[in-house]
N, C-alpha and C positions, 0 to 999 in steps of 0.2 A: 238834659243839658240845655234843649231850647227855653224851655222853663226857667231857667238860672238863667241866663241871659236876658230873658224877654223881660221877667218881672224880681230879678234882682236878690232873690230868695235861695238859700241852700236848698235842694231839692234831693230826695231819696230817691236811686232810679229803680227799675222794676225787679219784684221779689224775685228768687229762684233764678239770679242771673249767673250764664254760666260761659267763663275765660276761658277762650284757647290759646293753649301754649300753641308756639312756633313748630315743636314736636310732636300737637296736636291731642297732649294732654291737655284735658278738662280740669277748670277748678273751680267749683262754686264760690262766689263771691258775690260781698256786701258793696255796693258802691254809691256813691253821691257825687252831685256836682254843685258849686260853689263859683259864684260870680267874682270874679277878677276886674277891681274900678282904682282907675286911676286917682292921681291926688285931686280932681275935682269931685271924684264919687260916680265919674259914668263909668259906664261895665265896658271892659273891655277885651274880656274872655272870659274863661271858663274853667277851673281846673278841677279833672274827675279824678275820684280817689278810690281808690277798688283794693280790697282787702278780702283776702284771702280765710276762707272760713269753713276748708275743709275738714281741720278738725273741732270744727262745730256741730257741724256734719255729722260726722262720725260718732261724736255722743253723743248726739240725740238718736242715732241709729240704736245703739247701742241700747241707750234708755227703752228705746217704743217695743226691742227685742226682749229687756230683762220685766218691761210691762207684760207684756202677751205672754211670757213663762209664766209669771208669777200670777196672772189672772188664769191661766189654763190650769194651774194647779188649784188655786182655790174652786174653780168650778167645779173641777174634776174631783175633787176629794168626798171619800166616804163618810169621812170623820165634818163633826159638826166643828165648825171654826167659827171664833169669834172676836169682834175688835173694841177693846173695851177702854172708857177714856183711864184717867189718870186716879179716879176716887171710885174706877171697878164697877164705873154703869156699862149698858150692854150698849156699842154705839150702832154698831154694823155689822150685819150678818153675810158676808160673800153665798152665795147662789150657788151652795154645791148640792150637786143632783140628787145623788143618795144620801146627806146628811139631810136634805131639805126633806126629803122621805122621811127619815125619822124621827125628826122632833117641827113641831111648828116651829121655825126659829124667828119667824115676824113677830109671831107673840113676845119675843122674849126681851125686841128696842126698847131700851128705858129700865130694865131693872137690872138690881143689884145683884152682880156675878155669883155675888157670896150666897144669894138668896136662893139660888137656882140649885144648890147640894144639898139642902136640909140641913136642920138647926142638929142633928151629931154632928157636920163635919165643916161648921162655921167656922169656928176654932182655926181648924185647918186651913180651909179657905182662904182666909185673912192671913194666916200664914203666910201660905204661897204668893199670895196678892203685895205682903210686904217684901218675900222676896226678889219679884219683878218690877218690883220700887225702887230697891237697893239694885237692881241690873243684874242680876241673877234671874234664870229660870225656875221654877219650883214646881212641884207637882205629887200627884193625890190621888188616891181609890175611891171612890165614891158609889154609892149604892144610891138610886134617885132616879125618881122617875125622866123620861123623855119625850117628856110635852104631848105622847100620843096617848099617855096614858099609862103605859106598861114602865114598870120599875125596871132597872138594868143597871148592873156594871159599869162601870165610866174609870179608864183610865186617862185622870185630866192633867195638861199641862197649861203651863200658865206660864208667858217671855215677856222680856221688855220688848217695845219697840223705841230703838233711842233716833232723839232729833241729831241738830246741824253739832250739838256740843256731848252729843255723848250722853247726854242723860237722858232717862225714858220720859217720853209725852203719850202713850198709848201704850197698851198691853193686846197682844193677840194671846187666845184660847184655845185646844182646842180638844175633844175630849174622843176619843175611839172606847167601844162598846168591844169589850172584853169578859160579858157576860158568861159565853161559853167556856170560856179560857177557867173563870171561876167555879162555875159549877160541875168542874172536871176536878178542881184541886178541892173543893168540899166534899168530893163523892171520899176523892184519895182517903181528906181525913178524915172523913167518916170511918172507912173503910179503918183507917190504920189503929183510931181508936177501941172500935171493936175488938179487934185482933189482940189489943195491948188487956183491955178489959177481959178478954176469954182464958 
């Protein structure tokens, strides 16, 4: 406020300012002050304006809580995730602990999603990929290696992620190793074949 009087200037006062009610509730609040000049132009007060920005507050609480979820879960995940632009390059790989265990996924920044399931199940790929075009989820069995070397099962999924209007500008990935789950249902048919064959 000295500042608005001294040199004539709206002035922002200090961040994180925080009103007490008469009742002794708090409310964070935006404020400024504003020089008051008479009709020749000298200053002849001050008038502070304070606005009330608790729920401002309050979203961004909100926001930094549904951040810290949603980063704890990408950390934490088994399953290799992946964040892929709009033409199904590989953009960003989140840091989860045991997915990073299973496949290099650094190696993977920069190529094409489609490219990462082998040339059987392209077709498909591009499928799914057009499905989460269209805003739809789509998803796939894939036999293919895991960047460490060793081939495996992959049951993959593939979502839009949509902007401010609803429509997708990103696609997340993310594929869970269902290897074992498979070669329990090949034994079956093996198994059932036989039996039908004897």
């Amino acid at each position: 406020a000295v500042r608005a009087l001294r040199e004539g200037v709206v002035q922002g006062l200090a961040n994180h300012t925080i009103l007490i009610g008469r009742d002794g509730s708090t409310h964070p609040i935006d404020d400024s002050a504003a020089p008051i000049r008479d009709q020749n132009g000298k200053i002849v007060g001050v008038v502070l304006v304070f606005r009330d920005i608790s729920s401002r507050h309050e979203a961004e609480r909100r926001i930094r809580e549904s951040e810290a979820f949603n980063r704890s879960i990408l950390e934490n995940s088994t399953d290799p995730i992946l964040v892929l632009d709009a033409n199904g390059r590989v953009l960003a790989r989140p840091d989860g602990k045991s997915a990073a265990a299973a496949w290099n996924l650094s190696r993977m920044v920069g190529l094409d999603w489609r490219d990462l399931w082998g040339l059987e199940r392209g077709e498909e790929a591009d499928t799914i990929l057009r499905a989460a075009a269209g805003g739809r989820s789509g998803r796939m069995q894939s036999y293919s290696a895991s960047f460490d070397g060793v081939a495996k099962w992959w049951d993959v999924t593939v979502s839009p992620v949509k902007g401010e209007t609803g429509d997708p500008v990103a696609f997340g990935s993310t594929a869970r190793d269902i290897t074992a789950i498979k070669e329990v249902e090949i034994r079956i048919e093996t198994a059932y074949a036989r039996e039908r064959a004897a």
